[in-house]
C-alpha positions in Angstrom: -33.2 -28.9 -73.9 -34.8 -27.7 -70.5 -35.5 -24.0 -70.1 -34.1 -24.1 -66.7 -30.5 -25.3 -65.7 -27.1 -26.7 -67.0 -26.4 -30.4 -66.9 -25.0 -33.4 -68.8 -26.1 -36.8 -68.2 -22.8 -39.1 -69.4 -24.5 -41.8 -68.2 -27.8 -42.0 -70.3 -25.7 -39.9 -73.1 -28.0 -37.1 -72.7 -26.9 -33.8 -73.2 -28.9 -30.8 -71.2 -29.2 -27.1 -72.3 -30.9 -25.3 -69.8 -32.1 -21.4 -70.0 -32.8 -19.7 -67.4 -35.6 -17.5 -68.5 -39.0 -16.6 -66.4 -42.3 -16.3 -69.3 -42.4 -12.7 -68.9 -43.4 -10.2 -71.8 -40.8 -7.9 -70.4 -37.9 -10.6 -69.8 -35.2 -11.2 -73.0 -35.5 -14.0 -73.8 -33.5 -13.1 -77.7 -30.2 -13.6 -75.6 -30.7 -17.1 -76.0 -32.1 -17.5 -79.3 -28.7 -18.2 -81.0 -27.4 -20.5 -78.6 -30.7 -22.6 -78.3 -31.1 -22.6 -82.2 -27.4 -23.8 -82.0 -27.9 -26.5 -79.5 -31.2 -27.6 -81.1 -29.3 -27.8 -84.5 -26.1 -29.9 -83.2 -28.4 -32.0 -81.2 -30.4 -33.2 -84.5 -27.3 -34.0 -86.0 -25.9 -36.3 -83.5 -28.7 -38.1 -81.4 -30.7 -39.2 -85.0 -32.7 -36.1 -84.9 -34.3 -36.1 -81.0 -34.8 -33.4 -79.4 -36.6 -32.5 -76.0 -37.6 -29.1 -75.7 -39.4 -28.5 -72.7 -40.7 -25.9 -70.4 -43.0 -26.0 -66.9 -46.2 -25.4 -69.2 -44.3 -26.4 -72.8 -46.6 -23.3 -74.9 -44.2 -20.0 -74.4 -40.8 -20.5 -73.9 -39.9 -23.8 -75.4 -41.8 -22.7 -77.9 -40.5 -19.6 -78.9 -37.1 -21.2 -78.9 -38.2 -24.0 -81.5 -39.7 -21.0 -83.9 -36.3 -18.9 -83.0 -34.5 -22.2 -84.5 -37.0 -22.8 -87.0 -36.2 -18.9 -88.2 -32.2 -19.3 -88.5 -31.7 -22.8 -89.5 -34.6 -23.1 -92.5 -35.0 -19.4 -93.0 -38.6 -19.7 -92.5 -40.8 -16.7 -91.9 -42.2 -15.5 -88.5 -45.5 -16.9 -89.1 -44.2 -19.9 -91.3 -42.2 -20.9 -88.0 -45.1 -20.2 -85.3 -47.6 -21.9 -87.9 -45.1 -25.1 -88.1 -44.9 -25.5 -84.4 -48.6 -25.5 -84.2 -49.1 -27.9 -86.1 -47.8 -30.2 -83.9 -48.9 -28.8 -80.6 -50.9 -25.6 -79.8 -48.4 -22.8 -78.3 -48.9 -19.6 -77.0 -46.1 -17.1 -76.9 -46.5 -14.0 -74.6 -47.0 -10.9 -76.0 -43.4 -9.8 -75.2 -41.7 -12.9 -77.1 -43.7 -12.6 -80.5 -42.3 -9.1 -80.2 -38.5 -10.3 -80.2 -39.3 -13.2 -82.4 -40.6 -10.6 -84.8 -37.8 -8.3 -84.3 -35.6 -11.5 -85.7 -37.7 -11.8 -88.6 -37.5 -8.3 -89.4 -33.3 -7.5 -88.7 -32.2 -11.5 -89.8 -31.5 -14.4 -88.4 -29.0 -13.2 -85.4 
């Protein structure tokens, strides 16, 4: 998944999910939470569990869209999610995503 445009690749068997979303505090990106989480989910399941998701700098974005899946497919916690993802790389979210990723946590998972 590319947080940018829509394509499929038939010929390397790649599928593309791109988001058009600018890192923003003030720009929704919670439209796209379900859809990404989707995606993200389906993709595991078919291509032996790879995934690409990716970003110009790869620590807002992406990232908030891999704690958005982490959130509705494991029911993990806000911080469980963020504190997963960092784990493996360091990410940080602007202010006005950890606001709507919070705003999951505290209503459900979409």
């Amino acid at each position: 998944m590319h947080v940018k445009g829509l394509r499929k690749s038939e010929a390397h068997r790649i599928q593309y999910l791109g988001v058009e979303v600018d890192d923003f505090p003030e720009v929704d990106i919670s439209q796209h939470f379900r859809k990404a989480a989707e995606f993200i989910d389906e993709a595991l399941l078919t291509y032996r569990g790879k995934v690409l998701v990716s970003s110009e700098m790869g620590i807002s974005r992406s990232a908030v869209l891999v704690v958005a899946y982490l959130m509705i497919f494991h029911d993990m916690a806000i911080l469980e999610a963020l504190m997963t993802v960092r784990q493996k790389r360091a990410v940080y979210p602007n202010d006005g995503f950890l606001k709507q990723l919070r705003e999951l946590n505290e209503k459900g998972k979409v």
